[in-house]
MARDO-128471 format. One line per 2 residues: number of its first residue (from 1); their letters; for each residue x, y, z of C-alpha. Coordinates in pm, whole numbers. Each point is the difference from the previous one (the first is absolute). Last residue first. Layout:
! residues N
NUM	A	X/Y/Z ~ ...;
! end
This chain:
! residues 394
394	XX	6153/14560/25158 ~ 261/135/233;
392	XX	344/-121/70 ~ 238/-187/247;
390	XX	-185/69/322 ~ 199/62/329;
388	XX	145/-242/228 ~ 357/-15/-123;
386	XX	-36/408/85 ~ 34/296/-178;
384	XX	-135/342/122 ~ -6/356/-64;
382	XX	-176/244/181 ~ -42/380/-136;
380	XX	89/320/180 ~ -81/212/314;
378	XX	290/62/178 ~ 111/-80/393;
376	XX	275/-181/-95 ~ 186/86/-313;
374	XX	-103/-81/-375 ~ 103/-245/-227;
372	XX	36/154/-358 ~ -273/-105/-267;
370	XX	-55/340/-95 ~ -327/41/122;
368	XX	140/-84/303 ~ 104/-335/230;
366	XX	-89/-229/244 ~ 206/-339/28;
364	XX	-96/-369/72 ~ 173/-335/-28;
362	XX	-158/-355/117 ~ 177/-270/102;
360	XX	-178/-100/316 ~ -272/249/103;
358	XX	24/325/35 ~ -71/142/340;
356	XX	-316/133/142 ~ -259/219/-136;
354	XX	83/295/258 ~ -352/114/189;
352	XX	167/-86/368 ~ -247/-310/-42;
350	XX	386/-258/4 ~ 236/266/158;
348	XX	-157/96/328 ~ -220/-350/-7;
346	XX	380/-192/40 ~ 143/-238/-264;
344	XX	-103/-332/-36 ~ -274/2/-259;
342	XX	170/116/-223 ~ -85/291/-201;
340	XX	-20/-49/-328 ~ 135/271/-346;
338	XX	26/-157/-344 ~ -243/-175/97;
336	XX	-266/-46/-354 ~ 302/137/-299;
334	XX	-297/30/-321 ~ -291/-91/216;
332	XX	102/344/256 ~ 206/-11/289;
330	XX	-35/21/358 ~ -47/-167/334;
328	XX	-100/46/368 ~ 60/-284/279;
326	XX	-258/18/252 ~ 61/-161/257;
324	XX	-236/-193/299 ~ -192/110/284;
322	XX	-366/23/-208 ~ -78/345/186;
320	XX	355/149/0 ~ 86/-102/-333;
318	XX	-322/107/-138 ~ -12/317/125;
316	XX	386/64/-110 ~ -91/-131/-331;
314	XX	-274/259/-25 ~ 213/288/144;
312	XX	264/-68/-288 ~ -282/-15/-250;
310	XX	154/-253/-271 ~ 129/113/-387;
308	XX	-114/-163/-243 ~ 102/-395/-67;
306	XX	75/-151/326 ~ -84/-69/343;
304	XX	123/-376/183 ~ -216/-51/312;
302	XX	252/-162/259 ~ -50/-242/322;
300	XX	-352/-99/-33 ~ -93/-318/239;
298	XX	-171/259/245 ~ -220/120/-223;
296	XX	-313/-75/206 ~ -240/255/-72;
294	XX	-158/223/201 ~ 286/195/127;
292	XX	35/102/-406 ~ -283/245/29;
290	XX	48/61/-437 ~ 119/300/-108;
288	XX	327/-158/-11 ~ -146/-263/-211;
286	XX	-186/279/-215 ~ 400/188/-59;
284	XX	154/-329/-67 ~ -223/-28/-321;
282	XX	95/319/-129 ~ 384/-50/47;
280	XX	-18/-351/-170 ~ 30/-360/109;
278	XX	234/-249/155 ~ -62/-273/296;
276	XX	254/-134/210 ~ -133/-294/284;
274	XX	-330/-97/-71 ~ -160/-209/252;
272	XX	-281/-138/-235 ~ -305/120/286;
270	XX	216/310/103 ~ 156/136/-309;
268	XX	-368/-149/-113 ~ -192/261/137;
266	XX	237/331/-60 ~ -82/-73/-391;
264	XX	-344/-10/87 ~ -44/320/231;
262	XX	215/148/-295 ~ -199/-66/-278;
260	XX	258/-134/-321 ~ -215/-342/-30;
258	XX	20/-301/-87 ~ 387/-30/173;
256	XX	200/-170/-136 ~ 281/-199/248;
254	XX	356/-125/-67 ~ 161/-244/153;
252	XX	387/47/55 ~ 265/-250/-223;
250	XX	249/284/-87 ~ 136/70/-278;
248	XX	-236/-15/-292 ~ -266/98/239;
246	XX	156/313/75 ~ -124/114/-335;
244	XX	-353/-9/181 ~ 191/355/165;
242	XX	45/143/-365 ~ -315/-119/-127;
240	XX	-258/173/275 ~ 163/348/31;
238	XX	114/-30/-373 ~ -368/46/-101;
236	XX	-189/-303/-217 ~ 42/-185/329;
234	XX	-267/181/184 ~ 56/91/353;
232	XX	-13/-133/329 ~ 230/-283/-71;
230	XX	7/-152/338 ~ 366/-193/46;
228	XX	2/-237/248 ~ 353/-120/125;
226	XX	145/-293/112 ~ 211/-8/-363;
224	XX	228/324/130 ~ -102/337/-54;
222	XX	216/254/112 ~ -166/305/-157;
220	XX	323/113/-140 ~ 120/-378/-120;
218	XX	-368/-52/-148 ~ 44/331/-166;
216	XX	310/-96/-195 ~ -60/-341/-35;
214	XX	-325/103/-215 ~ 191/233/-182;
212	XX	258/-249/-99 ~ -258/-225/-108;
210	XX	-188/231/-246 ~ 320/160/-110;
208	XX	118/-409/-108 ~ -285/-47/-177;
206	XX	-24/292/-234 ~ -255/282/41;
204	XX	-187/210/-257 ~ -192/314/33;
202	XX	-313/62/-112 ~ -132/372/95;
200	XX	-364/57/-41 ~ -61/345/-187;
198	XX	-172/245/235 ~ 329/209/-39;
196	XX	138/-73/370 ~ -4/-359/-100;
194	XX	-248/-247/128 ~ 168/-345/81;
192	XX	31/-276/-187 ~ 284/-253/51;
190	XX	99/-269/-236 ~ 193/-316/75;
188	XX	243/-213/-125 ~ 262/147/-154;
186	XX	272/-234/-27 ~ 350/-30/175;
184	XX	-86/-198/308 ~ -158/-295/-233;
182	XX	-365/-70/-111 ~ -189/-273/-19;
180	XX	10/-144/-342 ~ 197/-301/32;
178	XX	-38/-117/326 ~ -381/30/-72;
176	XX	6/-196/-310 ~ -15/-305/219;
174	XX	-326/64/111 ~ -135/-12/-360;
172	XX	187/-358/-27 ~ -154/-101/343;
170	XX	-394/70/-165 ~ -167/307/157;
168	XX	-285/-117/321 ~ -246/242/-43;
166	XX	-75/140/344 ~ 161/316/26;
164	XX	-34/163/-379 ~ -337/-109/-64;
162	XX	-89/83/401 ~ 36/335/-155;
160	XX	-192/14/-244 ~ 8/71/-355;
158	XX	-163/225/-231 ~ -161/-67/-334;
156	XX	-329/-3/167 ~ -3/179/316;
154	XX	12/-224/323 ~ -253/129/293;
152	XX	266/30/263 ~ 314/194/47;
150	XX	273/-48/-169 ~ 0/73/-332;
148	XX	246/-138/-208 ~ 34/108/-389;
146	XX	227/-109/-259 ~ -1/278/-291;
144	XX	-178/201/-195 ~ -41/243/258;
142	XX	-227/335/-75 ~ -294/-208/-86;
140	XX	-20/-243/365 ~ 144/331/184;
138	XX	-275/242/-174 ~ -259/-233/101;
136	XX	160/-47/353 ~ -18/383/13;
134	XX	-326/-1/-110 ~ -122/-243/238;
132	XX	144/214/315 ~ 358/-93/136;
130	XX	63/91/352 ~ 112/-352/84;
128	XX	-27/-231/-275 ~ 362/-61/10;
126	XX	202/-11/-246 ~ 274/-254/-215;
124	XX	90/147/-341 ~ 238/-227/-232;
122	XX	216/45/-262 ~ 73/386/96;
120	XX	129/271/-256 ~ 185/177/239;
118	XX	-61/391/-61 ~ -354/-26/-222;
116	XX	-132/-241/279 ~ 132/267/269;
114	XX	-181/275/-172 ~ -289/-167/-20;
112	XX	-20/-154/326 ~ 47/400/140;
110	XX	-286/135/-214 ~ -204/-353/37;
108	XX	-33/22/405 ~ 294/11/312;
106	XX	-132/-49/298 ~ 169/-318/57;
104	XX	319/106/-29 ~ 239/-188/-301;
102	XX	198/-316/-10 ~ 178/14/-268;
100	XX	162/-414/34 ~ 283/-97/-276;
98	XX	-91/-356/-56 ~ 341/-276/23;
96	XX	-268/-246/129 ~ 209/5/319;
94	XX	-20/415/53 ~ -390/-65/-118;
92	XX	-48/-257/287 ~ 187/243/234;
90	XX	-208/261/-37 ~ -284/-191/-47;
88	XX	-4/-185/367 ~ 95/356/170;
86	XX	-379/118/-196 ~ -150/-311/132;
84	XX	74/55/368 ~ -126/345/-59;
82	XX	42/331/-88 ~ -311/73/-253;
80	XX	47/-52/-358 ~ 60/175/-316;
78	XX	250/-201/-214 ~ 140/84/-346;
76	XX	228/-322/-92 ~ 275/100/-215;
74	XX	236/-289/-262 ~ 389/-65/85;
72	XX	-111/-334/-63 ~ -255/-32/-249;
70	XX	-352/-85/155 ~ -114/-323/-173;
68	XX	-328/-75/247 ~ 289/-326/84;
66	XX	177/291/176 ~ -259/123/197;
64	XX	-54/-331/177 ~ 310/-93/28;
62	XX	57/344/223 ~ -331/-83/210;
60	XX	62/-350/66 ~ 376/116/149;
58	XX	-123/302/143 ~ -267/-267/145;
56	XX	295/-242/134 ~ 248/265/121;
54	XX	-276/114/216 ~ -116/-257/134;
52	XX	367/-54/104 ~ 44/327/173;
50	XX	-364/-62/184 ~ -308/192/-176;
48	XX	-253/179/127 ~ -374/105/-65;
46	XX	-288/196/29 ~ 71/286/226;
44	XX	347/18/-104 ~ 307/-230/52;
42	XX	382/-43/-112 ~ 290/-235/59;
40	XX	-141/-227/318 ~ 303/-220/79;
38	XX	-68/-359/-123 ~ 223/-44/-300;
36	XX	300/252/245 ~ 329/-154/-139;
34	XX	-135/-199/-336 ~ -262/294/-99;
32	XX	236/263/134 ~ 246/-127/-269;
30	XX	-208/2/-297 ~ -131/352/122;
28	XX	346/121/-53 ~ 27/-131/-341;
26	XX	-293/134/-127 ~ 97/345/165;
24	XX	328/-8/-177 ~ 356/-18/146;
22	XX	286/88/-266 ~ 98/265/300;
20	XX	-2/367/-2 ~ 149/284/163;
18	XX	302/-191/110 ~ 231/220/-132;
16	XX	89/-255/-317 ~ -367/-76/-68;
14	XX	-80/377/20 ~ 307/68/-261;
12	XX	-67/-310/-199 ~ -349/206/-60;
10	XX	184/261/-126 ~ 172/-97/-173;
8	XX	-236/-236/-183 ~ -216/358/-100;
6	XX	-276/118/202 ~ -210/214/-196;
4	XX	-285/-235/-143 ~ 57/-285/212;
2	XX	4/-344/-195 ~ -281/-195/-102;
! end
């Protein structure tokens, strides 16, 4: 489908600046799967998956769900844990032409139900994690619909996982992929977040603002395919998704964490030798709490901070005690970075409590109540647009 308030102009306009690119993440990861087939692409505690392994299950996994009969252009609700399998999905359901809502973990039948009602899924993939019987119960009578569960004991009706990864689909199902997967210009994922009402807030993202985002931050972090990128937080938030965006640009390995303790997530920078990692303000503040002398986090050279707004002195503790950056960022799911730090400028001006400079292409003002931009030093109301920003809500 195509964006909701973007019109052709305007997305010629982002093509024509150099905003976006007809590049998709399914096409990307074609490429890194010939270039890089035996370069470690993602990992977790249980598993990991080389760039070509992992063309080859997205590949199983996207036939797969097509030959269930999901309509292209069709919503998959998913409730998962970050994981090697979750970036498998992602870009399975991208191929399968799927739109993917992939929702927080924590959230229970109020906020399901409200998201069912918004998107109308054709398929519901969860976790069994934090789920009592009765909310399976409700799940298994609220859904009418295909149903994966992940986790073992199978359900009846449901599917399971290995059902989707180790069924080998037919070549002519496999062929549809090139057909249905989706291009630059089409929505093709979902974000949930919890609005400032209590209401979750769905916003929609096409392609090519998923991609340019990613280059975005992976240019002002200064990744480069050597990297490893720790995703120490959950990929339902933009903290997590925005910097595993990368991944459509740059070949890095990327590492989930099972757990969002800090004595284990400062573990394995050391035992994985994680590079960048990215999380959120609250979670920074228990690593720097943390006696970071102990640990060997020498391999670290920047700890990307976004979402809410970071504790200055925090990030300064951190900095200090892990020696390496960190590179401060705003935004909100709508317009996620419109303001990053980079992570080569100074510690007087990057953790000076400023949010950092816009990023590539994107236009801000502050203005009044009556819509007028106001002067410096004024209290008012930010405006942004960006060629990385969502194209709608749901």
């Amino acid at each position: 489908m195509k964006p909701t308030l973007l019109s052709g102009a305007d997305m010629q306009h982002y093509l024509d600046e150099g905003y976006w690119s007809r590049e998709t993440h399914a096409r990307s990861l074609r490429s890194f799967a010939m270039r890089f087939s035996n370069t470690i692409a993602c990992r977790d505690e249980a598993e990991g998956y080389t760039w070509a392994e992992l063309e080859v299950v997205s590949n199983h996994i996207a036939a797969n769900l097509i030959k269930l009969g999901l309509a292209r252009d069709s919503r998959a609700l998913v409730r998962m844990s970050s994981s090697c399998r979750e970036m498998v999905l992602r870009i399975a359901l991208k191929k399968a032409g799927i739109i993917g809502v992939f929702v927080p973990m924590q959230w229970r039948q109020k906020e399901l139900s409200y998201v069912r009602a918004r998107t109308d899924p054709a398929l519901l993939i969860t976790s069994r994690q934090g789920l009592n019987d009765e909310e399976l119960l409700w799940m298994d009578d609220a859904f009418k619909i295909p149903r994966v569960i992940l986790d073992p004991p199978s359900l009846d009706g449901w599917l399971g996982w290995a059902t989707l990864t180790d069924a080998v689909p037919e070549p002519s199902v496999v062929e549809e992929i090139s057909e249905r997967a989706f291009a630059f210009d089409e929505v093709s994922l979902i974000t949930a977040s919890s609005g400032t009402s209590g209401i979750a807030k769905l916003c929609e993202w096409p392609e090519a603002a998923q991609l340019c985002i990613g280059r975005s931050i992976g240019e002002r972090l200064g990744i480069t395919k050597d990297d490893t990128i720790g995703i120490f937080s959950p990929m339902s938030g933009a903290a997590g998704v925005l910097v595993w965006l990368v991944s459509a640009a740059i070949p890095a390995t990327f590492v989930f964490p099972k757990t969002y303790n800090a004595p284990a997530l400062l573990g394995i920078i050391g035992e994985l030798g994680i590079t960048v990692a990215t999380t959120v303000p609250v979670i920074m503040s228990r690593l720097a709490q943390e006696p970071l002398a102990d640990y060997n986090l020498i391999s670290l050279r920047a700890l990307r901070v976004g979402t809410a707004a970071a504790d200055m002195s925090a990030a300064r503790k951190f900095e200090e005690g892990a020696d390496c950056r960190v590179v401060v960022a705003a935004g909100s799911m709508e317009c996620p970075g419109f303001a990053h730090a980079d992570f080569d400028e100074d510690r007087e001006i990057r953790l000076n409590g400023s949010i950092g400079l816009r990023l590539p292409g994107c236009r801000s003002r502050i203005i009044g109540d009556d819509g007028e931009e106001l002067s410096a030093q004024t209290v008012g109301e930010l405006i942004v647009s960006a060629p990385y920003a969502a194209s709608g809500y749901w």
